[in-house]
Jmol script that loads the backbone (N, CA, C; Angstrom):
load data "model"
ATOM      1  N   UNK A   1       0.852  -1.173   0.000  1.00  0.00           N
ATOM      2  CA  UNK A   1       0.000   0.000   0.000  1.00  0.00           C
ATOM      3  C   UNK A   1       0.902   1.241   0.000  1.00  0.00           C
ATOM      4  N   UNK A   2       0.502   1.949  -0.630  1.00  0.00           N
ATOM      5  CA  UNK A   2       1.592   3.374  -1.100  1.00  0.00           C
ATOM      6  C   UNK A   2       1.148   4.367   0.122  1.00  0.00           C
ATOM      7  N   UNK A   3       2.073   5.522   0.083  1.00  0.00           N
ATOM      8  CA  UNK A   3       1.434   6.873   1.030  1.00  0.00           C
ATOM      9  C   UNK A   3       0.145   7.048   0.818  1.00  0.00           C
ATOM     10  N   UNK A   4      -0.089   7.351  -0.063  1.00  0.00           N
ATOM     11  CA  UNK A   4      -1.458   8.202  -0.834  1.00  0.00           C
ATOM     12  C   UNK A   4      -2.876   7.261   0.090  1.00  0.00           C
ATOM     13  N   UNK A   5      -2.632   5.995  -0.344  1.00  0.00           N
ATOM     14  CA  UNK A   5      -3.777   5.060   0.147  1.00  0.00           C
ATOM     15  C   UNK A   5      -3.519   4.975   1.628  1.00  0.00           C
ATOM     16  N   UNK A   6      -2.604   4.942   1.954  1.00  0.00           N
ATOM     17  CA  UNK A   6      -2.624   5.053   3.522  1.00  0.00           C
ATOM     18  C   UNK A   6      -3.317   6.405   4.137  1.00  0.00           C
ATOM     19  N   UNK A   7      -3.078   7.180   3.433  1.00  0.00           N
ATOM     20  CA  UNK A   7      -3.585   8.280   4.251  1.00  0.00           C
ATOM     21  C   UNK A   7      -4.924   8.942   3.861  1.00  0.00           C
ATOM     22  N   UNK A   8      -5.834   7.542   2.636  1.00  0.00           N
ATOM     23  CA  UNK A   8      -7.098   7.526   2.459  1.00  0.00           C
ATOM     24  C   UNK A   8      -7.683   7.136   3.584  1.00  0.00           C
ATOM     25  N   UNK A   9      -7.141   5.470   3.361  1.00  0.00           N
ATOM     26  CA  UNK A   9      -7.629   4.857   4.995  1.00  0.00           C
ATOM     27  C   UNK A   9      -7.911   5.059   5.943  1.00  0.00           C
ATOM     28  N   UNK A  10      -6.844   6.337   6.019  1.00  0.00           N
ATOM     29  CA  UNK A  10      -6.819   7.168   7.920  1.00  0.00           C
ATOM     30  C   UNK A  10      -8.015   7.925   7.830  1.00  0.00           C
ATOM     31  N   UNK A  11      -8.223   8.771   6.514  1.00  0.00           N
ATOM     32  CA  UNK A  11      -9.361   9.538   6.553  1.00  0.00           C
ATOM     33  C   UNK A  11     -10.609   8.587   6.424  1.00  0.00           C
ATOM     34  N   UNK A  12     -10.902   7.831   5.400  1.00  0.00           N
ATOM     35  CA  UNK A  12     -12.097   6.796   6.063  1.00  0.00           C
ATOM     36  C   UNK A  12     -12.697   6.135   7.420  1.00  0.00           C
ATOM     37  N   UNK A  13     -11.032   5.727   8.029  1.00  0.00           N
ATOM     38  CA  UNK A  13     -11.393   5.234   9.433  1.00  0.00           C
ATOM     39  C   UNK A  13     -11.664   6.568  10.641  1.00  0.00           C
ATOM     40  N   UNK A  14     -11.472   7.686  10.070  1.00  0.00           N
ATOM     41  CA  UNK A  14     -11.903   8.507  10.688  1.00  0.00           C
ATOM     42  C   UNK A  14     -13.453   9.187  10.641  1.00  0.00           C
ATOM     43  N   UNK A  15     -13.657   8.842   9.588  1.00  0.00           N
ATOM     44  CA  UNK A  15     -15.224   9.228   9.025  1.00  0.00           C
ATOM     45  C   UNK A  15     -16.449   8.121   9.936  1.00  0.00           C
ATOM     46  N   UNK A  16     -15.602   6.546   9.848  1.00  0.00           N
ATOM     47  CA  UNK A  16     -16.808   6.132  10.392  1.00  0.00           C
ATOM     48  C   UNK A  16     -16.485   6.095  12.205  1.00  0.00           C
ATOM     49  N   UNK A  17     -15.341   5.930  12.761  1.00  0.00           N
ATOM     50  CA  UNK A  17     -15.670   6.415  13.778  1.00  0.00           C
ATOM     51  C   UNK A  17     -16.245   7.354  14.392  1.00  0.00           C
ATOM     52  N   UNK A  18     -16.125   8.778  13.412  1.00  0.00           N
ATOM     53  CA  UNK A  18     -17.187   9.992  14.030  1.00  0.00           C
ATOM     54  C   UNK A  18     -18.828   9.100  13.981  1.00  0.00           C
ATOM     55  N   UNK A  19     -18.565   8.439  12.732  1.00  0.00           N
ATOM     56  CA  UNK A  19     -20.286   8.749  12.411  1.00  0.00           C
ATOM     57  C   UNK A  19     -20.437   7.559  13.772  1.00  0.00           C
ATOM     58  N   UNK A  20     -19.909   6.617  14.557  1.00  0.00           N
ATOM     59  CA  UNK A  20     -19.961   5.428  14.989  1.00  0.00           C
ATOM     60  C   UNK A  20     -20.240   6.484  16.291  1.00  0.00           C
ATOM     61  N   UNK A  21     -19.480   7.497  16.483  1.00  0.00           N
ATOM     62  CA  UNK A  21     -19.526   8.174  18.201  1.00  0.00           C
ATOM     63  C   UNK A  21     -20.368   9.164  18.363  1.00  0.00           C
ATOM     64  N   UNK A  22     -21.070   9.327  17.230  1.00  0.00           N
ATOM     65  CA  UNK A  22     -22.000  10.260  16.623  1.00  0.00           C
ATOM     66  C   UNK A  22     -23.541   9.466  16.762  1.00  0.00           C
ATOM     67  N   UNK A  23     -23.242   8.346  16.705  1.00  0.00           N
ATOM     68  CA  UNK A  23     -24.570   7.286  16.473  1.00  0.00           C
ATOM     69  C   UNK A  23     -25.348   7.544  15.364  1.00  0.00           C
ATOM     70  N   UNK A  24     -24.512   7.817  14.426  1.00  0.00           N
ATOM     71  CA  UNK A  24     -25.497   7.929  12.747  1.00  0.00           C
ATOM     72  C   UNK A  24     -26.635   6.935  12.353  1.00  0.00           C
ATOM     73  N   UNK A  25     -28.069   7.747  12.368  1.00  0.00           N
ATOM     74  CA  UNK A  25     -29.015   6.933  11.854  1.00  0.00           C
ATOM     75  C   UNK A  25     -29.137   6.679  10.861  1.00  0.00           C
ATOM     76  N   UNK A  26     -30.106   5.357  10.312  1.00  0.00           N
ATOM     77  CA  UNK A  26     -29.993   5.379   8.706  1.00  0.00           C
ATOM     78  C   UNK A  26     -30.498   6.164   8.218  1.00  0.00           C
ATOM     79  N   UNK A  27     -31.584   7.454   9.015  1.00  0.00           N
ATOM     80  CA  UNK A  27     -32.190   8.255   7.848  1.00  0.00           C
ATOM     81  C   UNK A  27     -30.890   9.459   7.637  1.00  0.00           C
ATOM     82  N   UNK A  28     -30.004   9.861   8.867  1.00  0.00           N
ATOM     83  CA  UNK A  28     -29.468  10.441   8.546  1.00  0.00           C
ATOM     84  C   UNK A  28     -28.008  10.330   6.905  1.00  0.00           C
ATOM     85  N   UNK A  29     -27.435   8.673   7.287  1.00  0.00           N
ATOM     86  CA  UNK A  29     -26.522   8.097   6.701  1.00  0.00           C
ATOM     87  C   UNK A  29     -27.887   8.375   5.078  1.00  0.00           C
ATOM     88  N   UNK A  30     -28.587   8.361   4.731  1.00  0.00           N
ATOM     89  CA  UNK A  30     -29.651   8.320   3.448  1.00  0.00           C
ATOM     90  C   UNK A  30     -29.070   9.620   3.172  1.00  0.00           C
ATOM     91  N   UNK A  31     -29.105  10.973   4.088  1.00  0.00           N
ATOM     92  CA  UNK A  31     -29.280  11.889   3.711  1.00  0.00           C
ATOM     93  C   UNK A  31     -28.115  12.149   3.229  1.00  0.00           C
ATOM     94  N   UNK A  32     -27.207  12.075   3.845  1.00  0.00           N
ATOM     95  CA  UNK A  32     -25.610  11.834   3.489  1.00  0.00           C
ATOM     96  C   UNK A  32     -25.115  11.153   1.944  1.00  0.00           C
ATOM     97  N   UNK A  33     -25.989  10.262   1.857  1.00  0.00           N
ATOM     98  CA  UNK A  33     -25.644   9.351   0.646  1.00  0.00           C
ATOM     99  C   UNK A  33     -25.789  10.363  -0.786  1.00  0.00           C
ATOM    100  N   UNK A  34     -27.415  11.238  -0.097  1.00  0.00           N
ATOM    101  CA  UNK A  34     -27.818  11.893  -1.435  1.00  0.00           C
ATOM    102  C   UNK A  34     -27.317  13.211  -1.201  1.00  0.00           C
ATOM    103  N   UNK A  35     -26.701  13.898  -0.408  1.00  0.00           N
ATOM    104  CA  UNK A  35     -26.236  15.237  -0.085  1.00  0.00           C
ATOM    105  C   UNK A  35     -24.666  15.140  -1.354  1.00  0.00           C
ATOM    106  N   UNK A  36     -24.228  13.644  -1.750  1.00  0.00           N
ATOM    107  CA  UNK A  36     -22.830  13.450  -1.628  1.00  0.00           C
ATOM    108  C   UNK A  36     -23.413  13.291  -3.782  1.00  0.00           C
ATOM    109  N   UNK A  37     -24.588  12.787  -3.895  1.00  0.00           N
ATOM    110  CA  UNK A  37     -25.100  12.584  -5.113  1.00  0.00           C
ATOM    111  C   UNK A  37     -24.533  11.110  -5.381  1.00  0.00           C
ATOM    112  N   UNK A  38     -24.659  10.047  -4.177  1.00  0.00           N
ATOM    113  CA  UNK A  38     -24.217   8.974  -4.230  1.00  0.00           C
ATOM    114  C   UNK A  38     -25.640   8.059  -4.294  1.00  0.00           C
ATOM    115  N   UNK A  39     -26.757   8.302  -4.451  1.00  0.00           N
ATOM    116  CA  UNK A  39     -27.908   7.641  -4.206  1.00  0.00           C
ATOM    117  C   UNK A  39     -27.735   6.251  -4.877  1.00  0.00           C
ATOM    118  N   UNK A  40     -27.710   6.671  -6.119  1.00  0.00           N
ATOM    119  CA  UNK A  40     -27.656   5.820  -8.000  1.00  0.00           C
ATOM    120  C   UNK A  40     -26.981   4.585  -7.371  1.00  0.00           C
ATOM    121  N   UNK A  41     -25.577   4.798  -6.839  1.00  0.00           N
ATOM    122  CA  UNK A  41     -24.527   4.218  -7.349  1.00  0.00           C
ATOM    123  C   UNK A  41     -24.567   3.376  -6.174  1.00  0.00           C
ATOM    124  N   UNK A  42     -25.003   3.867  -4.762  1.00  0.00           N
ATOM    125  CA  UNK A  42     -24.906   3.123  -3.363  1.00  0.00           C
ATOM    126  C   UNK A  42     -26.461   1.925  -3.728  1.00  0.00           C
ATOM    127  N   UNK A  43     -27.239   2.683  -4.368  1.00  0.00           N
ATOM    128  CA  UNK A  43     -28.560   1.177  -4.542  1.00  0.00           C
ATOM    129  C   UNK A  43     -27.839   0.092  -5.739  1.00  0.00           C
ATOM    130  N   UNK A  44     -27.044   0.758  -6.584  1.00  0.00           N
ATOM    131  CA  UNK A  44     -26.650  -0.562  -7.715  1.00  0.00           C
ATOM    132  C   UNK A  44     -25.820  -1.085  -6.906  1.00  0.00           C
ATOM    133  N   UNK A  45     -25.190  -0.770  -6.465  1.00  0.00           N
ATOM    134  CA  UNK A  45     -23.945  -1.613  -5.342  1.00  0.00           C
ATOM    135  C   UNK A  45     -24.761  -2.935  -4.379  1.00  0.00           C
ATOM    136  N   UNK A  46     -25.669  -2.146  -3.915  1.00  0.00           N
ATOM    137  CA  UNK A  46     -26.003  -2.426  -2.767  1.00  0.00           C
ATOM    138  C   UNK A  46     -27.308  -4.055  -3.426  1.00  0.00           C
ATOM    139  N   UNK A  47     -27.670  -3.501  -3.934  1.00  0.00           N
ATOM    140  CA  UNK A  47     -28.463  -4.744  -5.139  1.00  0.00           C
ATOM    141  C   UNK A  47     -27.738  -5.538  -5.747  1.00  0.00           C
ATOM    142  N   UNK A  48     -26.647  -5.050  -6.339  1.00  0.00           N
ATOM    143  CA  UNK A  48     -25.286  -6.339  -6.986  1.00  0.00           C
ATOM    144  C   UNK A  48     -24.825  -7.171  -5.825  1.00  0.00           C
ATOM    145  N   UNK A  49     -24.956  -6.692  -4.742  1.00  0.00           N
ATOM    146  CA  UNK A  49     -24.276  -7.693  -3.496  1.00  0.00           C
ATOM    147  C   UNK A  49     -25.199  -8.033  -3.230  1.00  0.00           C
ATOM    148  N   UNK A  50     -26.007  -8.308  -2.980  1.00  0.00           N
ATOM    149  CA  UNK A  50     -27.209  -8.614  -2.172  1.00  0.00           C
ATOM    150  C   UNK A  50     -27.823 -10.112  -2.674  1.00  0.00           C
ATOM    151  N   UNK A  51     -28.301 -11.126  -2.079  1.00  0.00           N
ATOM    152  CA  UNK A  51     -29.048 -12.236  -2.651  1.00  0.00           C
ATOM    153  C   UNK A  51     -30.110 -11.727  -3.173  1.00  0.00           C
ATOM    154  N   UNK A  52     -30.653 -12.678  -4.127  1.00  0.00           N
ATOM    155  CA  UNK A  52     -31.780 -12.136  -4.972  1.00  0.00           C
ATOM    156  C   UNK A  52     -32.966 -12.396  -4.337  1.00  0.00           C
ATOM    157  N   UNK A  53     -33.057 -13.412  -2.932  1.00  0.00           N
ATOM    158  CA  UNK A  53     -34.123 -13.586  -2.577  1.00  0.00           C
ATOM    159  C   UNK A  53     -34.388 -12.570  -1.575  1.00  0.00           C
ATOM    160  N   UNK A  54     -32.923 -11.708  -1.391  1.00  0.00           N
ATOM    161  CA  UNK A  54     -33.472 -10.220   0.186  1.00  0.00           C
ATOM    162  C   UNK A  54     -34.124  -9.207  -0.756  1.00  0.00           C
ATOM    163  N   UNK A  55     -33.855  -9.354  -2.146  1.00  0.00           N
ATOM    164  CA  UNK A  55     -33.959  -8.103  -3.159  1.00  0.00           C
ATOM    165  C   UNK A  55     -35.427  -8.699  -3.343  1.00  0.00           C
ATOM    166  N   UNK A  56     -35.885  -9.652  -3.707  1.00  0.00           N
ATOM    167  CA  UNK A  56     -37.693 -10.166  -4.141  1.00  0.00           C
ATOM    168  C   UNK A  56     -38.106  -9.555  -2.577  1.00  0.00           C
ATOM    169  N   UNK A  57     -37.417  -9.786  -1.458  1.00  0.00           N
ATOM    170  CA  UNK A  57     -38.556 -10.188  -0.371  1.00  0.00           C
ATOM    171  C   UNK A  57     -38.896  -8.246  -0.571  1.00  0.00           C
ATOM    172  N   UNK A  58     -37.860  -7.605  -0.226  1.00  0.00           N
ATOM    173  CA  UNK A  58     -37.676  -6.024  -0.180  1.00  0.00           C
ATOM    174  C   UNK A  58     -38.630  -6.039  -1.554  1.00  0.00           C
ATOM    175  N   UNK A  59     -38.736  -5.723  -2.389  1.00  0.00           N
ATOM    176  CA  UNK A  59     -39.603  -5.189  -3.840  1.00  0.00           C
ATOM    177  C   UNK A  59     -41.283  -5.854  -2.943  1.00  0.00           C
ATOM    178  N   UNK A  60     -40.962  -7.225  -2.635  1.00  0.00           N
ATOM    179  CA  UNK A  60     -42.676  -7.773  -2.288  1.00  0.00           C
ATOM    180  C   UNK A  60     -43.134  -6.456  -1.451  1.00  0.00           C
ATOM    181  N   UNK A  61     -42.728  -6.098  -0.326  1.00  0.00           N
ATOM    182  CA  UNK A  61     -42.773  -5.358   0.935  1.00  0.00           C
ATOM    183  C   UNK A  61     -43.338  -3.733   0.587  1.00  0.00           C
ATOM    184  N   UNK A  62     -42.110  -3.387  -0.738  1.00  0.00           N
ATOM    185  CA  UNK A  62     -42.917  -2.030  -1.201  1.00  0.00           C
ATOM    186  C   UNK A  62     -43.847  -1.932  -1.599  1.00  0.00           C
ATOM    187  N   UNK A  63     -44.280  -2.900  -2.548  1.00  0.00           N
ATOM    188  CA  UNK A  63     -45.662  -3.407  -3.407  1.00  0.00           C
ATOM    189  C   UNK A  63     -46.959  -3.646  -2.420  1.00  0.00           C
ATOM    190  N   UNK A  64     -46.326  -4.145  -1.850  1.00  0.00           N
ATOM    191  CA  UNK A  64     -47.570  -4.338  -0.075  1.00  0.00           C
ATOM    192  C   UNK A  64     -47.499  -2.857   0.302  1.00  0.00           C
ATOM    193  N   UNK A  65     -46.181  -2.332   0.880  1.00  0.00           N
ATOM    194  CA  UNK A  65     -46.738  -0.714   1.284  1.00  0.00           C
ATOM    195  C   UNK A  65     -47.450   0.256   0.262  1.00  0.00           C
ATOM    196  N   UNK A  66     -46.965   0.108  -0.834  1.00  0.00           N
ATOM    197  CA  UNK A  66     -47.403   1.010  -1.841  1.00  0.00           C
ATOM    198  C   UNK A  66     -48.726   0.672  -2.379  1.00  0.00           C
ATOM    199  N   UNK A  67     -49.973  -0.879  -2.067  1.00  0.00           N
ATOM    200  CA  UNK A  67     -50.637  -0.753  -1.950  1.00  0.00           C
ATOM    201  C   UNK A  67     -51.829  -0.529  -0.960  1.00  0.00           C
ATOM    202  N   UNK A  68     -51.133  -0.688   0.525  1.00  0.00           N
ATOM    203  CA  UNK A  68     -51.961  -0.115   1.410  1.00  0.00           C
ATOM    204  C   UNK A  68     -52.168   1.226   1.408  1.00  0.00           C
ATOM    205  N   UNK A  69     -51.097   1.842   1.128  1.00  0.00           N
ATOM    206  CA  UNK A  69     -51.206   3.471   0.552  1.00  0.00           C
ATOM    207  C   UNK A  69     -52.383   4.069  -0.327  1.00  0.00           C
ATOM    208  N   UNK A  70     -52.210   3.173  -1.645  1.00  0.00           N
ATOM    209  CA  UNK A  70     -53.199   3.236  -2.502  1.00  0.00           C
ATOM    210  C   UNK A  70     -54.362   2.997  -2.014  1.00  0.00           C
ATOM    211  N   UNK A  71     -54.866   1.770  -0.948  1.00  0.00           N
ATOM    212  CA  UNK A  71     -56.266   1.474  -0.497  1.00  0.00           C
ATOM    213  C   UNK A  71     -56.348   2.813   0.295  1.00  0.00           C
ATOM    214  N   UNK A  72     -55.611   3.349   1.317  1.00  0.00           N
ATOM    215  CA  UNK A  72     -56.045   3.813   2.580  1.00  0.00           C
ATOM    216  C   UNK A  72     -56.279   5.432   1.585  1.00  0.00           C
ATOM    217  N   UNK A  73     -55.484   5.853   0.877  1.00  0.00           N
ATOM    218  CA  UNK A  73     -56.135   6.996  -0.559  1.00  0.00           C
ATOM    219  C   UNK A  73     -57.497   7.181  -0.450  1.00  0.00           C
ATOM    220  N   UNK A  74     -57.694   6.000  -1.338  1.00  0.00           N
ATOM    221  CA  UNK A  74     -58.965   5.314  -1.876  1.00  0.00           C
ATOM    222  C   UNK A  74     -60.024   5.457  -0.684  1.00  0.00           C
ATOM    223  N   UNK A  75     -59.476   4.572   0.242  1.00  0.00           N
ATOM    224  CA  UNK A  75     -60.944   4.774   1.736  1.00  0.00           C
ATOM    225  C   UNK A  75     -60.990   6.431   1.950  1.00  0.00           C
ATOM    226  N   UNK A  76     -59.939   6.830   2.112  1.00  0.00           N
ATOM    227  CA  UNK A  76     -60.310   8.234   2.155  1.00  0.00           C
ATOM    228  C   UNK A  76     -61.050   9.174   1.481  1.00  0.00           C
ATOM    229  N   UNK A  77     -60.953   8.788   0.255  1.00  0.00           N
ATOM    230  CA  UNK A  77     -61.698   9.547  -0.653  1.00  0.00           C
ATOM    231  C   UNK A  77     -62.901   9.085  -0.468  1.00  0.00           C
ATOM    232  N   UNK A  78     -63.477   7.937  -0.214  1.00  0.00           N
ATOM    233  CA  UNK A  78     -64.926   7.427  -0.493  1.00  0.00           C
ATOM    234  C   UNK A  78     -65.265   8.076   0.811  1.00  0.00           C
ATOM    235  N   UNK A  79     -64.756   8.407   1.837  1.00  0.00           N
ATOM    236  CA  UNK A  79     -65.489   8.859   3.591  1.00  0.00           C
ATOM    237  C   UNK A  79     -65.348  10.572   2.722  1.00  0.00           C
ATOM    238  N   UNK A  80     -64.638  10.505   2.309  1.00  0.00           N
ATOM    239  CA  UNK A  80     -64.782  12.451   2.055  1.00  0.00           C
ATOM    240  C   UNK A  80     -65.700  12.552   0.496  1.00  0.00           C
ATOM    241  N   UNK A  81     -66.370  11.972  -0.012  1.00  0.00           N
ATOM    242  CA  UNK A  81     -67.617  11.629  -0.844  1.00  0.00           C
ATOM    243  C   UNK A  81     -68.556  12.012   0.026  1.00  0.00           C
ATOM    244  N   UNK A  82     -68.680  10.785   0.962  1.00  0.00           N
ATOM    245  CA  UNK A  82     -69.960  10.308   1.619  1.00  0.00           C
ATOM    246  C   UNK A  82     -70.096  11.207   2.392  1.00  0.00           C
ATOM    247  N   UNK A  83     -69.407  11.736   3.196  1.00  0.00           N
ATOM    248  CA  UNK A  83     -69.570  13.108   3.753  1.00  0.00           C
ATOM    249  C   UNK A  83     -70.500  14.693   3.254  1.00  0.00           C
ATOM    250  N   UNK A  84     -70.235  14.181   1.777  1.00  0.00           N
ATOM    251  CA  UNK A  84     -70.553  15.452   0.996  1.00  0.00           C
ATOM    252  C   UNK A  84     -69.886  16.369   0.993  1.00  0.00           C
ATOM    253  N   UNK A  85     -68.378  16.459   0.760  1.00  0.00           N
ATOM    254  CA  UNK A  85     -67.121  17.304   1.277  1.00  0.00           C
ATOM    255  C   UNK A  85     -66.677  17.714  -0.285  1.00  0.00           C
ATOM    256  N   UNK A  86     -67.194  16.826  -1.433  1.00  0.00           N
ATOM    257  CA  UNK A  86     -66.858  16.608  -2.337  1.00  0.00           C
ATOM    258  C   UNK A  86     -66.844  18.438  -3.177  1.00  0.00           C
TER     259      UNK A  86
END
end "model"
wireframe off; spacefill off
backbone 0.3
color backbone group
């Protein structure tokens, strides 16, 4: 390992110990990701490593949230109908 990379290292291992003594949450570490314009590149990464069955179960899970969303919309709108709010 040359100078240069050594004294990457030091600065990396310094980054996550702050964030480690800092207690970085994941929403914060998210915000970080996209503050840095790393969003793109940290989900293809993060999907290329990943088994394909954590990646189905995760996609099932949004599809379930993203349609309770859609129902609970939906109920809403029909109580603000029936109301006569319309």
């Amino acid at each position: 390992m040359n100078k240069k990379q050594l004294i990457e290292e030091e600065k990396l291992g310094m980054i996550i110990e702050l964030c480690d003594d800092i207690q970085i949450d994941g929403q914060t570490m998210e915000y970080v990701i996209r503050a840095l314009g790393m969003e793109e590149q940290m989900l293809r990464q993060l999907i290329m490593n990943s088994p394909e069955s954590d990646i189905k179960d995760l996609l099932e899970e949004k599809r379930l949230i993203s349609d309770k969303r859609l129902s609970d919309n939906v109920l809403n709108d029909i109580v603000y109908l029936e109301r006569g709010l319309a």
